[in-house]
C-alpha positions as a LaTeX table, in Angstrom:
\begin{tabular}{lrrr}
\hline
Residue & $x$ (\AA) & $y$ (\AA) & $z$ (\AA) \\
\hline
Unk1 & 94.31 & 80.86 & 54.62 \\
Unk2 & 98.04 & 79.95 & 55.47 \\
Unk3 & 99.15 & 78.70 & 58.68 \\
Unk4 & 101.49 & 81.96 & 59.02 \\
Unk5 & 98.75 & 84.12 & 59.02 \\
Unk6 & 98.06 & 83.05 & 62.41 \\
Unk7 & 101.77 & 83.21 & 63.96 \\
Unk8 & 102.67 & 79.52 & 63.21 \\
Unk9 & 106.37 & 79.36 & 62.56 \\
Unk10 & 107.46 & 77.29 & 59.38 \\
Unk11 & 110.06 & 75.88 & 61.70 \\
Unk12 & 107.87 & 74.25 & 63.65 \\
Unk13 & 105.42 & 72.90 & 61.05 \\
Unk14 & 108.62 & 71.38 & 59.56 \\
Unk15 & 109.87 & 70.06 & 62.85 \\
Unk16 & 106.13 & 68.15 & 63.31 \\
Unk17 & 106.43 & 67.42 & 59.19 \\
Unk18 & 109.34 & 65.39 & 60.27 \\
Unk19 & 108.48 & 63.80 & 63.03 \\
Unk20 & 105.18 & 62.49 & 61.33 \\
Unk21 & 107.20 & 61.07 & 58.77 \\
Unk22 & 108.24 & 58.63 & 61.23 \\
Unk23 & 105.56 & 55.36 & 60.78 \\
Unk24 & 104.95 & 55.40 & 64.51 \\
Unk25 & 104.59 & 58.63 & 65.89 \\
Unk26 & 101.95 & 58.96 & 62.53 \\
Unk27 & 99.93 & 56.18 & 63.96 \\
Unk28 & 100.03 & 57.70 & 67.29 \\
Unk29 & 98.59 & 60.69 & 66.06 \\
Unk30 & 95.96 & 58.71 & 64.09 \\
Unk31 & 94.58 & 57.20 & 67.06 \\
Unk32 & 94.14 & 60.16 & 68.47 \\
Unk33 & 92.85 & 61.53 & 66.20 \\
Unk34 & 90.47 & 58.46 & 65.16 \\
Unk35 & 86.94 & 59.31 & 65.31 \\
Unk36 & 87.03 & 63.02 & 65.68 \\
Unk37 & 84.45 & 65.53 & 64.20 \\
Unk38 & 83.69 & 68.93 & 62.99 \\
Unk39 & 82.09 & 69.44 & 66.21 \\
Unk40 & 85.12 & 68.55 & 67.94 \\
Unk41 & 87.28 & 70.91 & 65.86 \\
Unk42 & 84.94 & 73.60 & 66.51 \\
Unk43 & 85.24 & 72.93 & 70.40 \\
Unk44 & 88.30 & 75.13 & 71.98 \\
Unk45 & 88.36 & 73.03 & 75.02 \\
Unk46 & 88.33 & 70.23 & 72.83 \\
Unk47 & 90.88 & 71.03 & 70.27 \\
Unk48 & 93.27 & 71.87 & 73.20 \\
Unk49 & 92.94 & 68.61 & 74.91 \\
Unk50 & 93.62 & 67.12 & 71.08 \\
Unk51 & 96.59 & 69.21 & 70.87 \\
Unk52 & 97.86 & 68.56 & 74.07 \\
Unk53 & 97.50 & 64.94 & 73.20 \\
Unk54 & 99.33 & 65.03 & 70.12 \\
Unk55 & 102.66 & 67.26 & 71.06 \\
Unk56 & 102.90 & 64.79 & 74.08 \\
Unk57 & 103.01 & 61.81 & 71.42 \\
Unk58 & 105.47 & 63.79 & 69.37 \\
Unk59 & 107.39 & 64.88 & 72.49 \\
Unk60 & 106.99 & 68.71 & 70.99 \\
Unk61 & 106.92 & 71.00 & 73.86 \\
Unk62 & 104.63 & 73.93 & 73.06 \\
Unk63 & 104.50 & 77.66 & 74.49 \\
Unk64 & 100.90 & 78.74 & 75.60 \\
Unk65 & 101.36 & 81.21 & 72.48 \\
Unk66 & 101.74 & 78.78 & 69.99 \\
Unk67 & 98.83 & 76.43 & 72.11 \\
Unk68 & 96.74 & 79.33 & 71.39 \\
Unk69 & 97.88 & 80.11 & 67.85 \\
Unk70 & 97.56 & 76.81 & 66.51 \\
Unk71 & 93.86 & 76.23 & 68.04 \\
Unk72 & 92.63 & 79.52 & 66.79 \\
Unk73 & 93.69 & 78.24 & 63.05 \\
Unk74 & 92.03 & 75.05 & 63.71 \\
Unk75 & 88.78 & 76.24 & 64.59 \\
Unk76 & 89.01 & 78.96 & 61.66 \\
Unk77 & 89.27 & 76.58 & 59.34 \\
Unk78 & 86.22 & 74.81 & 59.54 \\
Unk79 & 87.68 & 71.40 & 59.16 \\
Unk80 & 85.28 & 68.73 & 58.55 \\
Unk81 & 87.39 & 64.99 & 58.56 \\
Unk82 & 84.50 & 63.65 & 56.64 \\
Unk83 & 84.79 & 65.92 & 53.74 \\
Unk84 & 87.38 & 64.87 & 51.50 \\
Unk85 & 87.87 & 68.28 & 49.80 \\
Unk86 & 88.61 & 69.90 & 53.26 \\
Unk87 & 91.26 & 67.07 & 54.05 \\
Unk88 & 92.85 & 67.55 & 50.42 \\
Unk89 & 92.62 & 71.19 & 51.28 \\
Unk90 & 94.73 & 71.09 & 54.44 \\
Unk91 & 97.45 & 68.67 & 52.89 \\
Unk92 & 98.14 & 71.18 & 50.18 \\
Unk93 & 98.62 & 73.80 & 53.07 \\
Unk94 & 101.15 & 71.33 & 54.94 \\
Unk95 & 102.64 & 69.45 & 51.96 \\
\hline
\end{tabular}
């Protein structure tokens, strides 16, 4: 399921494409990201304080709308970091 479905603009997944191309801002995100599980993703609280975390490291301001948009397509996803078919899944969504 795309991105768009949920009200995610291109323009911003290709403003945050961008800025994770940059080697630090990418490891910032790692370690935040280091560690987290499919419980985690499945957590709204959770995911919001992960999001939060991230635009702050990528100094991308986000509306509550887009907060809101981009956790709901987190959570329906299912994501599990562990599974490498889910990963490989999600980088062919973003690529």
């Amino acid at each position: 399921m795309s991105y768009q479905q949920y009200g995610i603009s291109s323009e911003l997944v290709e403003k945050v494409k961008r800025k994770m191309k940059n080697p630090a801002a990418k490891e910032r995100v790692k370690n935040i990201l280091d560690g987290v599980t499919k419980q985690d993703l499945q957590n709204r609280a959770t995911v919001r304080k992960l999001l939060g975390k991230i635009s702050r490291a990528l100094n991308e301001k986000l509306t509550e709308q887009q907060s809101n948009q981009i956790v709901d397509f987190v959570i329906a996803q299912q994501i599990d970091p562990n599974n490498k078919f889910h990963l490989i899944k999600l980088w062919a969504m973003f690529r």
